[in-house]
Every structure is written in structure tokens, then in C-alpha cells.
C-alpha positions as a LaTeX table, in Angstrom:
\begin{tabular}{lrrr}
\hline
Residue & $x$ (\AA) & $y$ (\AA) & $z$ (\AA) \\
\hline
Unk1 & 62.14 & 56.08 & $-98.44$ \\
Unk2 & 58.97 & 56.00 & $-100.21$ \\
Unk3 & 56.30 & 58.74 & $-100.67$ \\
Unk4 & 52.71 & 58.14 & $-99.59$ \\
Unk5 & 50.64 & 57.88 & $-103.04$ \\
Unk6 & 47.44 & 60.04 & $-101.93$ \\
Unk7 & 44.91 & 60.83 & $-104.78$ \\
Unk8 & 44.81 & 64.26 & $-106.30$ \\
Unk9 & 41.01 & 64.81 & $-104.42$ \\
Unk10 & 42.49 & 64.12 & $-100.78$ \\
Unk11 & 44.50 & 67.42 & $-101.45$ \\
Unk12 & 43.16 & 70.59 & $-100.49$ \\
Unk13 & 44.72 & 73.79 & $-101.63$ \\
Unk14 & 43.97 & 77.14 & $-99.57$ \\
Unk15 & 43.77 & 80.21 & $-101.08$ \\
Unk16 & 45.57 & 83.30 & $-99.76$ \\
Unk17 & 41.55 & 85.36 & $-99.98$ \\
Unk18 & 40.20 & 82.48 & $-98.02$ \\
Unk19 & 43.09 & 82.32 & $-94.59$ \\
Unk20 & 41.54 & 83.94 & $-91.98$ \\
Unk21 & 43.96 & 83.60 & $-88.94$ \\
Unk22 & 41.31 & 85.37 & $-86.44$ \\
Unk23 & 42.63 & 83.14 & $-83.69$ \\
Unk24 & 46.18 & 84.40 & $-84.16$ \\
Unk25 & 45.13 & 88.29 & $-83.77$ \\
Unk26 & 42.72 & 87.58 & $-81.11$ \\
Unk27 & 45.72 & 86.26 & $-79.02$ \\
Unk28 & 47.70 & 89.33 & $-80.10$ \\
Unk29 & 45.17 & 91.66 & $-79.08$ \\
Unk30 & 45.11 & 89.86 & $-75.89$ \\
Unk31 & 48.71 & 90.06 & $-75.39$ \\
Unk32 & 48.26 & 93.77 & $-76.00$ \\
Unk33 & 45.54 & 94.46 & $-73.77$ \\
Unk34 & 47.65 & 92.61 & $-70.64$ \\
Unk35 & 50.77 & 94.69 & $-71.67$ \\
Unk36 & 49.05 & 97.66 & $-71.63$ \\
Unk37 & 46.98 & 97.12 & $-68.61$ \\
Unk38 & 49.99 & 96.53 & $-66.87$ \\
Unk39 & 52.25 & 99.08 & $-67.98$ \\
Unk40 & 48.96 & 101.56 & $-66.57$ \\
Unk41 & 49.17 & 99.74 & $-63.53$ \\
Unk42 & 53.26 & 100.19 & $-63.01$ \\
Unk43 & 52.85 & 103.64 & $-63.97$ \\
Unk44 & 50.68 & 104.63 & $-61.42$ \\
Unk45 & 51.77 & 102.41 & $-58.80$ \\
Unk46 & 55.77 & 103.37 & $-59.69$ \\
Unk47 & 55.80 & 106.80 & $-60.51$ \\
Unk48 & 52.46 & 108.77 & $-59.77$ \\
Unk49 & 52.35 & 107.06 & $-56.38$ \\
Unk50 & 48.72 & 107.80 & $-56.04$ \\
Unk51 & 46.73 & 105.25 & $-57.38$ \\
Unk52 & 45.77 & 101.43 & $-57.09$ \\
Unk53 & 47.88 & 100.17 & $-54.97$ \\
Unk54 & 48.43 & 96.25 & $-54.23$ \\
Unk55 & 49.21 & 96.66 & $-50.44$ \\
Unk56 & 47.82 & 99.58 & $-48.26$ \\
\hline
\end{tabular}
């Protein structure tokens, strides 16, 4: 096995200040929101009884 010689300016280092994962706690918050919205929706439907209902 031999390693790939790349030069030194192909590399690019990233600094912890400069990751910005928005697209990892966008998809969290959306996995929230769902989870909530649905828990909401099993609570009323489940154990109020007298709210949304899916059928009639």
C-alpha cells in the first residue's frame, strides 16, 4: 500500500469557530416538531377523546 502524495495547499484544515452544522439541527428541530405534533395529536385523540379525530 502506498499513500497518495497530495501537496500541503490541497489540504484544508477547519476550524472548530468556523463548523456550522445548521443542516444537522434543522433536521433535529424537525424531528422535534413531528414528535411533538404527534404526541398532541395521540393525546387528544387517545385520552381526551374530544378533539381531531381521523374518522368521524
Amino acid at each position: 500500500m502506498y499513500e497518495a502524495d497530495v501537496p500541503p495547499a490541497e489540504l484544508e484544515a477547519v476550524d472548530h469557530d468556523a463548523f456550522d452544522p445548521t443542516g444537522t439541527a434543522t433536521l433535529l428541530a424537525g424531528y422535534f416538531a413531528v414528535i411533538a405534533l404527534l404526541w398532541l395529536f395521540m393525546y387528544f385523540v387517545e385520552f381526551l377523546g374530544n378533539g381531531p379525530t381521523v374518522v368521524g
